[in-house]
N, C-alpha and C positions, 0 to 999 in steps of 0.2 A: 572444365569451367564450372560445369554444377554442382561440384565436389568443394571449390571455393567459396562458392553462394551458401551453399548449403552452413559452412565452417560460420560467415557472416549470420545467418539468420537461427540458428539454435540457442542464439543464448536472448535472442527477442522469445523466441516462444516458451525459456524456461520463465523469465520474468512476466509472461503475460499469465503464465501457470500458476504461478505461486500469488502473484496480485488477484486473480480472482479468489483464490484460498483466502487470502487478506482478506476480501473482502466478504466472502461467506462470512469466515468468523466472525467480522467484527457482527456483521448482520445477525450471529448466532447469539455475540454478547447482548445485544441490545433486545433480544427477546426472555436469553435468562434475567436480563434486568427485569424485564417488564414483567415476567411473569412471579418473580421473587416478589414486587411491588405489589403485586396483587393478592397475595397469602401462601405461595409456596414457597416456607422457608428454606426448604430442604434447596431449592437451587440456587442459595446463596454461595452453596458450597459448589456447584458447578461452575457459576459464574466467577467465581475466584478462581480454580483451579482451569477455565478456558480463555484466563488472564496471561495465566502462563503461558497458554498453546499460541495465542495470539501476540504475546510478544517476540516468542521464538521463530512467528510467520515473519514478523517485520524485519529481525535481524538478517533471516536466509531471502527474504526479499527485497533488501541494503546490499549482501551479496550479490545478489542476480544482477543488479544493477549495473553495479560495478565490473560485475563481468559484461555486462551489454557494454560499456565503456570500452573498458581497455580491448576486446576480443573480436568484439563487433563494431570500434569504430562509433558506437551509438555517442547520443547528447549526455551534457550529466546532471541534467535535469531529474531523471528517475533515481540517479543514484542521493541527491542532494535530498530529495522528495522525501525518498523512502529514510534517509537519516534522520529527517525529522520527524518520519512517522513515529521511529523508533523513540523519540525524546519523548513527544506526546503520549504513546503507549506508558513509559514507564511512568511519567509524571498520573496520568490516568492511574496505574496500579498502584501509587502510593497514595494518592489520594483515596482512593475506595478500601485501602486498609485503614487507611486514620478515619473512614467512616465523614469525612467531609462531603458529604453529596451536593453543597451548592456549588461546588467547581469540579465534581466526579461526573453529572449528568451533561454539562454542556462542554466539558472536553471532551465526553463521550460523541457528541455529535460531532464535533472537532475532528478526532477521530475517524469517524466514519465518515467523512466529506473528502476529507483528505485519502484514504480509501478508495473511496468513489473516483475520484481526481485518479490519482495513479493507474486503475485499471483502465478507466476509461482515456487517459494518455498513452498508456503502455500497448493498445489495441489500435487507438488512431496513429499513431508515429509509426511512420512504415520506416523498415532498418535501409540503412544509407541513406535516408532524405535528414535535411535536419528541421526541426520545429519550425511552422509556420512562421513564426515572428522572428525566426532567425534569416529566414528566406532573402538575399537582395530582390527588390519590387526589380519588375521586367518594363520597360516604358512599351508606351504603346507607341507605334509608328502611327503620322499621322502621311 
């Protein structure tokens, strides 16, 4: 029986794993911004090149997803989530190459809201229950 549970709850814990990685990152990106912004050119070239690492999170965190779907029976709330995280990321790294910073900085928070959101759903959603607002209400006996 705990050998079945167990089959159900491993592919929550890899997506809560990687969603905090997202979410470091993205946290890493907004500090190479800020401090690129401030006079250190040189981590312009970090912060591009942890463009990559952070897109490549979102992709394997779209997977995760998707495996908490089919494997685990989960919502697909995380999986839809994290697809879009992935559109916004890229649309973010095109932007911050064509040097467009009045729509680079506030997709950037974009970004990282929706970040925030996925970790912080990926950790409240317990595996087998389904989302709060998917729940039927229970009446009260009077």
């Amino acid at each position: 029986m705990t050998g079945r549970c167990e089959i159900r709850r491993w592919p929550w814990h890899v997506l809560r794993a990687v969603a905090v990685l997202v979410l470091l990152d993205t946290l890493a990106q907004a500090a190479l911004a800020g401090l690129f912004v401030t006079g250190d050119l040189d981590l312009l070239t970090w912060h591009a090149a942890n463009a990559g690492v952070l897109s490549a999170l979102t992709v394997i965190q779209t997977a995760a997803a998707v495996v908490v779907r089919r494997a685990a029976r989960g919502p697909l709330w995380p999986a839809a989530a994290s697809a879009v995280l992935v559109l916004l990321v890229s649309a973010q790294q095109g932007l911050g190459e064509a040097r467009v910073l009045a729509g680079h900085i506030p997709l950037g928070m974009a970004v990282f809201g929706c970040a925030t959101a996925l970790a912080y759903g990926a950790f409240t959603q317990r595996p087998g229950t389904s989302p709060p607002a998917a729940r039927p209400r229970q009446e009260v006996a009077e």
